[in-house]
C-alpha positions in Angstrom: 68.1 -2.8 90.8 68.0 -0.2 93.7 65.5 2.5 93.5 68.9 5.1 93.8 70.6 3.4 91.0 67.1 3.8 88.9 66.9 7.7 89.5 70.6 8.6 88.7 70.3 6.3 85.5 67.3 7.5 83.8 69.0 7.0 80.2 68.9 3.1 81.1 65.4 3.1 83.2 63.0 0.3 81.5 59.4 1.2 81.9 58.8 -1.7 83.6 61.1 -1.0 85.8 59.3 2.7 86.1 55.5 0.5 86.6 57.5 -1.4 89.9 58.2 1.4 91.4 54.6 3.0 90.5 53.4 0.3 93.0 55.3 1.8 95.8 55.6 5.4 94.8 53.5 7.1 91.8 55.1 10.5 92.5 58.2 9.2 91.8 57.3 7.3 89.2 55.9 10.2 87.5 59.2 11.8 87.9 61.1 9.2 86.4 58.9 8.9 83.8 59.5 12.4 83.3 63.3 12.6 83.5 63.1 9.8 81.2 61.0 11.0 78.2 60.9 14.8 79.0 63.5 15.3 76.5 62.3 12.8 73.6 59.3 14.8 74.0 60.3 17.9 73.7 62.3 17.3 70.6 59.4 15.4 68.8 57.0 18.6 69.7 59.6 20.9 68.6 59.6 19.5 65.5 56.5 19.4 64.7 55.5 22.7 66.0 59.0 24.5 65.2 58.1 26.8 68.1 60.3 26.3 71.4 57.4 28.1 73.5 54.7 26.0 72.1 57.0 22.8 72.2 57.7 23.7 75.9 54.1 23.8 76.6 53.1 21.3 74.6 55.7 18.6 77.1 54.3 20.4 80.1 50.7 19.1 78.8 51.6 15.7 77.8 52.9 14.8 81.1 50.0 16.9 82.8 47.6 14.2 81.0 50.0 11.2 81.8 49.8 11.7 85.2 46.0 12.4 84.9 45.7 8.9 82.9 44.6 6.4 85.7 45.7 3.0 83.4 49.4 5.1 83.1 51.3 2.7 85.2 49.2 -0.6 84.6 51.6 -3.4 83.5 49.8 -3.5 80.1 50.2 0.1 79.0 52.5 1.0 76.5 53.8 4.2 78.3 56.0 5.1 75.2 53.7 4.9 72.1 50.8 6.7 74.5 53.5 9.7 75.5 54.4 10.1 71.5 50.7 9.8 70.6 49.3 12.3 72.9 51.8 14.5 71.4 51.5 14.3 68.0 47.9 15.2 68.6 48.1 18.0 70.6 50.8 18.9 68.2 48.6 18.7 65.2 45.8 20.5 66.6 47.7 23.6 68.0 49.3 23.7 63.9 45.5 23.0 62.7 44.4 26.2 65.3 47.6 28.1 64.1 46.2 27.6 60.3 42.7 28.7 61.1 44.1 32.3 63.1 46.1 32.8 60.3 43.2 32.6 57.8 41.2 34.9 59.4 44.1 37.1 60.1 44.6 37.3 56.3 41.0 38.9 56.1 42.2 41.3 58.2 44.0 44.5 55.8 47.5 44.3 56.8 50.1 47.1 57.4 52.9 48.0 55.2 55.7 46.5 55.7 58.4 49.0 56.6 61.5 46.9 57.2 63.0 44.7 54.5 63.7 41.0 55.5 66.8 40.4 56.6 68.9 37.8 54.5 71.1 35.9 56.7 67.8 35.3 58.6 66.1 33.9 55.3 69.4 31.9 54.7 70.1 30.2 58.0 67.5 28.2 57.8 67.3 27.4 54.0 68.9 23.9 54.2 66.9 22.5 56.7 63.8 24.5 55.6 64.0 22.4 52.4 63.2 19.3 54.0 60.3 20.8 56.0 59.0 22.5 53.0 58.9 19.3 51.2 57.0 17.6 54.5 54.1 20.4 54.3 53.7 19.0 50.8 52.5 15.5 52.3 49.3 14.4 54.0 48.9 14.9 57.6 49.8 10.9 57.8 52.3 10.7 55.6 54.0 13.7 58.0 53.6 11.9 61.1 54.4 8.2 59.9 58.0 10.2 58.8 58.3 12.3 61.8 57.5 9.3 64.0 59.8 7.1 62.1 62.8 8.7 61.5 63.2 11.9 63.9 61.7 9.9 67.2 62.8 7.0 66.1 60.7 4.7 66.8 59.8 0.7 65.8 57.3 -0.1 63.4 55.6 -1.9 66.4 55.6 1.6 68.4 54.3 3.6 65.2 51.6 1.0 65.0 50.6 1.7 68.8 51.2 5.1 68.2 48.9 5.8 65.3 46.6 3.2 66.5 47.2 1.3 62.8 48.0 -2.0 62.0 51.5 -3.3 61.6 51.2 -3.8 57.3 49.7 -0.5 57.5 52.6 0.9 58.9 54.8 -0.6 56.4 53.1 0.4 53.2 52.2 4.3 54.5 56.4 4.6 55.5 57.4 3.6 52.0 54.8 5.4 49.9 55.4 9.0 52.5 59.1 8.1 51.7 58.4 8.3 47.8 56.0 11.4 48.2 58.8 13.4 50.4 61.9 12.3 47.6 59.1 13.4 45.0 58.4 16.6 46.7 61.9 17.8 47.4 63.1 17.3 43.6 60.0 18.8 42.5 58.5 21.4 44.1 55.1 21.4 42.3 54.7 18.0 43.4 51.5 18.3 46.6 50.3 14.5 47.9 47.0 14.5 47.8 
């Protein structure tokens, strides 16, 4: 496979085929890698976050430390699962962070508010605000596992490098998170503990 015919068909580009051309050119394997993940990335930081900005910045980061990683392009290294990993944690922490500010703002006496909500706003997202009000619900691992599973789609291989657990793990914290999120969005009192 050509070097030209790996840059124009990104959607096809094996990582190992990414590595090979790490050993002639890291800047362009950096930008395949890039081309090839920037997107999956984006959309797994988006929704976790829910923030374009932050997702945005969040991608920009994760391929900031990629690039930064010296094993990156090592034949061994499981590009994939280290890319999705490094951004569920940055994820996580900038919602932990957000959580904090927002306690302390609440401290803080608030204002009046002088302009009523408006409803189309509150109703445009209602059906697929249901399934992430139901996700709060769940433990931080039970949130990812899901996330990882079924909106990046990834193996239960991948999720095990990913989460740095072991393969039964995997198995038996997808189908209990699976009960706890059909548990939470019939009943909204339910809260996983």
């Amino acid at each position: 496979m050509t070097l030209l015919k790996l840059v124009h068909g990104n959607e096809n580009l094996d990582d190992d085929h990414i590595k090979d051309v790490a050993r002639r050119d890291r800047r362009q394997a950096a930008d395949l890698v890039i081309r090839k993940y920037r997107d999956p990335i984006f959309h797994h930081a988006s929704y976790i976050l829910k923030d374009y900005q932050e997702a945005i910045d969040v991608t920009q980061e994760v391929f900031i430390k990629a690039m930064r990683e010296r094993r990156f392009f090592e034949a061994d290294f499981k590009m994939k699962a280290w890319l999705y990993r490094v951004t569920s944690n940055l994820c996580f922490n900038l919602r932990r962070d957000r959580k904090r500010r927002a306690a302390i703002l609440e401290t803080i006496p608030k204002a009046k508010k002088t302009e009523p909500a408006q409803l189309d706003t509150v109703f445009a997202g209602e059906q697929q605000g249901e399934i992430f009000h139901a996700m709060e619900r769940l433990t931080e691992n039970h949130r990812k596992i899901l996330m990882l599973r079924y909106y990046s789609d990834l193996s239960y291989a991948e999720i095990s490098e990913a989460l740095g657990i072991k393969l039964g793990t995997v198995m038996s914290r997808l189908s209990r998170a699976k009960s706890h999120l059909m548990e939470a969005m019939t009943d909204p009192r339910v809260v996983e503990s």
